[in-house]
N, C-alpha and C positions, 0 to 999 in steps of 0.2 A: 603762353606767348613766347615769344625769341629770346626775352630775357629772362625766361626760368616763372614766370607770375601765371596767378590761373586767371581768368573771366570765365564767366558763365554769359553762354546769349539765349534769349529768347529766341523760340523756331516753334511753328502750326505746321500742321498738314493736314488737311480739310479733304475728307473725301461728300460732296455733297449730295453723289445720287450713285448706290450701288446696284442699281435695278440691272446695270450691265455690266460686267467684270471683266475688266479690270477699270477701274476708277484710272483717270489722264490727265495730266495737266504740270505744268512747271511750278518750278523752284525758282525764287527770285531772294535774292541778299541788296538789303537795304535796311537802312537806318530809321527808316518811316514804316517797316513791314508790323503790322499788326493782327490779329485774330481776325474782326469785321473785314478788313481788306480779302482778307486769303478765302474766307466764307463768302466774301461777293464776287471776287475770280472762279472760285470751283463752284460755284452757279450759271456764272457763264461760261463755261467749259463745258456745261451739260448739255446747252443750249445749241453750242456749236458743236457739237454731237451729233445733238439731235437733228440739225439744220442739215446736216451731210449724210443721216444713216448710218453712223458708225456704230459700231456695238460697244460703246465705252460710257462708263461715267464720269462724270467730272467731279477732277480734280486738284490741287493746288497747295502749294506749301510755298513757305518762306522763313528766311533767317534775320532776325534782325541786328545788323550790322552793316556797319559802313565798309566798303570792300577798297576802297580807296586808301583808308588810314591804316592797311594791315598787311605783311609781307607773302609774298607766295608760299612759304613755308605755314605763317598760323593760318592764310585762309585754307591753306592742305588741310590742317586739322580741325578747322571749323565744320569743312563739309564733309572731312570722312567720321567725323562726332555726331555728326547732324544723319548719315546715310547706317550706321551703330545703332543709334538709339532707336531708329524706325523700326530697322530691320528688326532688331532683335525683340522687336516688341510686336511683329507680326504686323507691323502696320502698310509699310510698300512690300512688293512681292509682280514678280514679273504675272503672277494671276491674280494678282488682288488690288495691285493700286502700281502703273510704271509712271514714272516720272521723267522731267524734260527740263531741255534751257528755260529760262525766261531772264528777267530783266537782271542784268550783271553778271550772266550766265551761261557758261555754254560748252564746247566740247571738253574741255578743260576739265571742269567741276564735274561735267557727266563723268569721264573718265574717272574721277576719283570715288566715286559712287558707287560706279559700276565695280573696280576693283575692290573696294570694299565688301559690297554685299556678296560679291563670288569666295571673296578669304571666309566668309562666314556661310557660304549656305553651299557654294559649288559644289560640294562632296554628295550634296541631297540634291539638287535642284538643276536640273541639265539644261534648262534655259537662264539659268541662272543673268547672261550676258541682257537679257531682256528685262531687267529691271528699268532700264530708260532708254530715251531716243536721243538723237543728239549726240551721241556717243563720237570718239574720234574713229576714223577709218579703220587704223588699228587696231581696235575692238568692238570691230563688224559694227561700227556706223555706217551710214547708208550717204555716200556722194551727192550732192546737191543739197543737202540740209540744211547747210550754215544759209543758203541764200532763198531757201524755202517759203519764209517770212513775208522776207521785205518783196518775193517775183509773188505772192500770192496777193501781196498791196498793190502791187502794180497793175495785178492783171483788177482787181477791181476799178482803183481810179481808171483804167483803160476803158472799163466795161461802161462806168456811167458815164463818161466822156464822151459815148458813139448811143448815148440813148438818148432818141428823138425825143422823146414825152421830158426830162429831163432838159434837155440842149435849150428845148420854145422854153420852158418856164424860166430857164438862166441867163437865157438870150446868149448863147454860146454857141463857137464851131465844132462842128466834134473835131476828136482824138486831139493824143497827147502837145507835138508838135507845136512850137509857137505859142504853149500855155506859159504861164508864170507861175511856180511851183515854192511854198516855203515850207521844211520839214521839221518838225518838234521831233528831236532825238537823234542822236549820231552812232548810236551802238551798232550793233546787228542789223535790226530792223530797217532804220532810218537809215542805213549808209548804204545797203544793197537797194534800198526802196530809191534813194535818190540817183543810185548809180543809173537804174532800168529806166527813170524820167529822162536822165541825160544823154542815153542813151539812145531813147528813141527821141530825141528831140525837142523835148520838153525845158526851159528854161528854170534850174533851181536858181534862186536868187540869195535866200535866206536858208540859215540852218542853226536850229537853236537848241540849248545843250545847258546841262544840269549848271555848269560855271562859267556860263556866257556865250553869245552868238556871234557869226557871221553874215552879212549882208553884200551883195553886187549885183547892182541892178543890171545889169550886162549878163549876169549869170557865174556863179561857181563853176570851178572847174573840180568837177567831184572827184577822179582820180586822182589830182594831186591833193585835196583835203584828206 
């Protein structure tokens, strides 16, 4: 820690179906992150794999820590401890298991990862940068990522929104427009997901968040949140 003290945290990485290699799925830091949780995310990671024909298995890690209570400098050394012990234990590998943002997490933390597993494998491993996705630009991350998410939430609620069989049973207009919108989560996800409602027309009202929500029934204005 900043002032000279050690912690020890708990961290999983769950690879749950290696039938397709490389094993995929993010890294999420929280305080509530457990073994059960990370084994029922890299089950549904396989899932949404499978659902698309990707050649990947699922899979999933996490750190348990609060990322809130902890300076940019120990979280540096949380996740480059955390990208160490994997590595060097053969367990991620740009062909065995890459890894991604998830919840509390994102080009930032990839960056440190990635840096890390290249100071220890780069010399052997020419892909070395393809340990994770989510990467920053600067280290051949790929444009459009960060909002990758929350435009693929969108483009769903759009989808069921203009489905007839759907609409009769909800007694609803299609598309977005004119709906009334409340979103659980303001990170990543949730804040580019609410931008693309707002965007197209859609009224977010409510948005609710790990230490309290906002509400207006008039609608958010999601740019200035």
């Amino acid at each position: 820690m900043d002032d000279g003290s050690l912690r020890t945290f708990e961290a999983y990485r769950c690879q749950h179906n290696d039938h397709f290699k490389p094993c995929k799925g993010g890294i999420r830091i929280s305080p509530h992150v457990n073994q059960q949780e990370v084994e029922a995310l890299g089950t549904l990671m396989t899932l949404k794999c499978s659902a698309l024909l990707l050649p990947y298995g699922g899979g999933k890690g996490g750190i348990c820590a609060d990322p809130h209570e902890h300076s940019v400098s120990e979280l540096e050394r949380i996740w480059r401890a955390y990208a160490f012990a994997y590595s060097k234990n053969g367990f991620i590998g740009p062909a065995s298991d890459v890894v991604a943002p998830d919840m509390n997490s994102g080009p930032r933390e990839m960056g440190w990862i990635a840096d890390t597993y290249v100071q220890l494998n780069g010399d052997n491993d020419q892909n070395a940068l393809g340990i994770c996705t989510g990467k920053p630009l600067a280290l051949d991350g790929v444009d459009g990522r960060n909002e990758a998410t929350g435009l693929g939430l969108y483009y769903c609620a759009r989808n069921i929104l203009n489905d007839k069989h759907y609409l009769k049973k909800a007694g609803l207009k299609a598309g977005i427009a004119g709906k009334n919108f409340i979103v659980q989560g303001f990170g990543n996800v949730g804040s580019w997901f609410a931008r693309f409602i707002h965007e197209n027309g859609g009224n977010v009202q409510g948005i609710v968040e790990y230490n309290g929500s906002v509400y207006n029934e008039n609608g958010l204005v999601i740019h200035a949140l």
